[in-house]
C-alpha positions in Angstrom: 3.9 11.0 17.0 6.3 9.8 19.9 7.9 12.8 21.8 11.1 10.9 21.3 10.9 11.3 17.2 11.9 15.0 17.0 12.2 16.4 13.5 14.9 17.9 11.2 15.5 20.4 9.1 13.5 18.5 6.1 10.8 17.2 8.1 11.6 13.4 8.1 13.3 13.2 11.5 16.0 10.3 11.8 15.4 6.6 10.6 14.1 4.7 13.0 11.4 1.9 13.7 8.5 1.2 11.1 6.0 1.4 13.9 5.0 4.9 14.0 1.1 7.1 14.8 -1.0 6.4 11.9 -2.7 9.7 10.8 -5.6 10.8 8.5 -9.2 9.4 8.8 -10.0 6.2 10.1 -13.8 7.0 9.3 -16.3 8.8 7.0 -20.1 8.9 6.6 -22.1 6.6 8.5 -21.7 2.7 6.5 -24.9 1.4 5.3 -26.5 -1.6 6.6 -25.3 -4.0 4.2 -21.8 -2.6 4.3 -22.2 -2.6 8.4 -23.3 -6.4 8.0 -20.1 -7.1 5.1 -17.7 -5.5 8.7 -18.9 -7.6 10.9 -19.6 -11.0 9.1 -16.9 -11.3 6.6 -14.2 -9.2 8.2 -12.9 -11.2 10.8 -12.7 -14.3 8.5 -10.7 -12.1 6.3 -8.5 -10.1 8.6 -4.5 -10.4 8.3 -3.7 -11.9 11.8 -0.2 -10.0 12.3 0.8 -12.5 15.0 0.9 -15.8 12.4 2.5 -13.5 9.4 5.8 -14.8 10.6 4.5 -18.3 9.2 4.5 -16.0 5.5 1.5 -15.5 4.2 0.9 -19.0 2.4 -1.3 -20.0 5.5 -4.0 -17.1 5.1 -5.2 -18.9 1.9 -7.5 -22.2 1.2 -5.7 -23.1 -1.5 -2.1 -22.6 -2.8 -0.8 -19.4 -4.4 2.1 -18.9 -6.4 2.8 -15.5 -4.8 2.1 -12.7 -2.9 1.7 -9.0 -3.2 0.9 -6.4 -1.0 -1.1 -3.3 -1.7 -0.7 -0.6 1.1 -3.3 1.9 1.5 -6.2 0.4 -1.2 -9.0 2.7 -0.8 -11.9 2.0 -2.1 -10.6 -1.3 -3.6 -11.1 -0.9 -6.6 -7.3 -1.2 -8.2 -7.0 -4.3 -5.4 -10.1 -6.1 -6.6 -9.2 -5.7 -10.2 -5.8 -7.6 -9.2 -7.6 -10.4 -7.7 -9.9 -10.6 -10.3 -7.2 -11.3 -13.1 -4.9 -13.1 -11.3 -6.5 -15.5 -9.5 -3.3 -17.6 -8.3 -1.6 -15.0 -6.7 -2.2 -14.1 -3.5 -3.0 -10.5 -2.1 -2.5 -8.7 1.3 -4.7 -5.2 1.6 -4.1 -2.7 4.1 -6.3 0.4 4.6 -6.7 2.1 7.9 -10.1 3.8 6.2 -13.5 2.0 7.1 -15.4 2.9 4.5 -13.1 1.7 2.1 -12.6 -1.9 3.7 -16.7 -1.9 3.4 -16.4 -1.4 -0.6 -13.4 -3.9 -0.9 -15.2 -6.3 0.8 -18.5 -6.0 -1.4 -16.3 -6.5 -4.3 -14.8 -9.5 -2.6 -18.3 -10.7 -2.3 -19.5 -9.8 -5.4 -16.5 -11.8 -7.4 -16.4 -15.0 -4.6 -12.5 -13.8 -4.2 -10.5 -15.9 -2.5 -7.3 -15.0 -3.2 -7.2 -11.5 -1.1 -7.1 -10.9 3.0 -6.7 -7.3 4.5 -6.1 -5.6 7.3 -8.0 -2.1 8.7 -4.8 -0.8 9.8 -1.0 0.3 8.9 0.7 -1.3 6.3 3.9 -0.9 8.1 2.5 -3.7 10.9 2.3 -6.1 8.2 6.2 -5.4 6.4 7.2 -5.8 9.9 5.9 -8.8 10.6 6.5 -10.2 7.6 9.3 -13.0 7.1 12.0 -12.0 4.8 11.7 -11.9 1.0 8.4 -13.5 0.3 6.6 -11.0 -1.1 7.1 -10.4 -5.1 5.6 -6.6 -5.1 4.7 -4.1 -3.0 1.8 -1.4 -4.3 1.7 2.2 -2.2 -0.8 3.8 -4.3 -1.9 7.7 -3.6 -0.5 7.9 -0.1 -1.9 11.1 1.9 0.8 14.0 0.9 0.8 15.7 4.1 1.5 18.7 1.8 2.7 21.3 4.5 6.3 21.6 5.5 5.7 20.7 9.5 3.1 17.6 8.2 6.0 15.4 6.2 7.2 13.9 8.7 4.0 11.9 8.7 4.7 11.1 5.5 4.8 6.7 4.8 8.0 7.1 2.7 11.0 7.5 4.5 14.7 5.3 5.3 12.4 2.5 7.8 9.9 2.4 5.4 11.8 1.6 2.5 13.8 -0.3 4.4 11.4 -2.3 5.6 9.8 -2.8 1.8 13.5 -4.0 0.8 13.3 -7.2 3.3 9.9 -8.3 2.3 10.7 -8.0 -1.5 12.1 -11.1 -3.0 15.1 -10.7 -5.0 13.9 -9.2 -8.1 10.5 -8.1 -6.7 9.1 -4.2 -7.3 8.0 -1.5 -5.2 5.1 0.1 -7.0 4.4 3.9 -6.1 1.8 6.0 -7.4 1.3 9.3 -6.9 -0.6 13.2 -8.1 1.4 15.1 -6.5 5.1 16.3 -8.1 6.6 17.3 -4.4 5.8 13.8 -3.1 6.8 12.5 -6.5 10.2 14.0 -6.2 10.1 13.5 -2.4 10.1 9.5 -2.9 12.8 9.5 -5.8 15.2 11.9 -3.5 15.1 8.8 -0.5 15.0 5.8 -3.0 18.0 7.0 -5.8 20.8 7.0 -3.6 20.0 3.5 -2.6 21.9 0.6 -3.8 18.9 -2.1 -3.1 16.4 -0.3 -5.1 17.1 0.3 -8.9 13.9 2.8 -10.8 13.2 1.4 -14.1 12.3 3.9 -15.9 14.4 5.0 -18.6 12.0 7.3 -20.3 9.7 9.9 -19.2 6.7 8.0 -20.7 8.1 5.1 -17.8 6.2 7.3 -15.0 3.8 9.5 -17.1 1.9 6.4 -18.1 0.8 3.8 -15.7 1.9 0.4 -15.9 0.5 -3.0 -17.8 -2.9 -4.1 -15.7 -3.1 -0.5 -14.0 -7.1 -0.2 -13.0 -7.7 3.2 -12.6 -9.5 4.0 -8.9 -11.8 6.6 -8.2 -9.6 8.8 -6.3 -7.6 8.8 -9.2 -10.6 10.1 -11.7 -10.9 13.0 -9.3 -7.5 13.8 -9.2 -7.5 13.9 -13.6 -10.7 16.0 -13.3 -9.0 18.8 -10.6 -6.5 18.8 -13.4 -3.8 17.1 -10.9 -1.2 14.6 -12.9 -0.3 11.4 -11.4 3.3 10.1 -11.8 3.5 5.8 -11.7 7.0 4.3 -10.2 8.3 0.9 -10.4 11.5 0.2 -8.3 13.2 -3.7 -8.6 14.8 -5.0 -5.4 18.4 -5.5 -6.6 
């Protein structure tokens, strides 16, 4: 965190540029030697190049899509790869600043000859910002880290830049997708997005964010989180 961002009374500090420290792991157990040979032979082919995302991201792709979406923080892949799989004319940016979990993703890639789906090991926040405006159709943040402890949220990804950031990438109409297990960061996304006039919440009932939307694919992470007896809460915001 830059000396310069100093905190408030809630944690968040003031709005300010999207470009902030990344925190949590970047790296778990040692990767296998297939998933070390996956890193370096089909990485760099795959790899977002932030400096030509200004061209949109119609240029990453061999062939043409009829959109894009973006899925910040993917883990293990497995929700990601389940998108590519059943919609193979869209196409899909993946950001996840975890090794390990860019290894899977790109053995499911392998596995299922996708083409439709580039990522990035890094901070999903790089990519809104260099992003050109409203070309993006929705925008996944799935099970961010909670940074549970009062002097940790300002690490938190959700706050004003953020959102505003996800607004200008969002085509008119387009969603913001957040899921979530835990009911303070639940409650902690809804107090920053409802009292914006660019993002509307869709739900209208409670079974709108207690059950996960049409083509969910549940992840591991989230299994976990059902067995520990944790409840996750699914979100769907429309650009206005």
């Amino acid at each position: 965190m830059n000396p310069a961002d100093r905190d408030n009374s809630d944690g968040e500090g003031p709005a300010r540029s999207p470009r902030r420290q990344l925190y949590g792991r970047s790296k778990g157990k040692a990767l296998r030697a297939a998933q070390a040979a996956r890193i370096e032979g089909q990485l760099p082919a795959l790899t977002i190049p932030l400096d030509r995302l200004a061209e949109g991201p119609g240029p990453l792709f061999s062939r043409p899509m009829t959109e894009f979406r973006l899925e910040i923080g993917f883990g293990g892949g497995e929700h990601l790869a389940a998108q590519g799989r059943q919609n193979p004319g869209i196409g899909y940016l993946g950001v996840e600043p975890f090794l390990n979990g860019v290894a899977k993703l790109l053995a499911a890639i392998e596995a299922d000859s996708l083409d439709n789906i580039r990522l990035l090991r890094g901070d999903g926040r790089d990519v809104l910002a260099s992003l050109p405006e409203a070309c993006l159709t929705r925008i996944d943040l799935l099970y961010p880290d909670p940074w549970p402890k009062r002097r940790q949220r300002k690490r938190r990804i959700v706050d004003p830049a953020f959102l505003d950031a996800v607004v200008r990438a969002l085509a008119p109409g387009g969603e913001f997708r957040f899921a979530t297990d835990i009911d303070d960061y639940a409650g902690w996304t809804l107090a920053r997005v409802l009292p914006r006039t660019d993002l509307v919440w869709l739900a209208e009932t409670a079974a709108d964010w207690s059950e996960p939307w049409t083509s969910w694919h549940r992840t591991r992470y989230e299994e976990k989180a059902i067995r520990e007896g944790r409840v996750p809460g699914y979100f769907r915001f429309r650009k206005a």
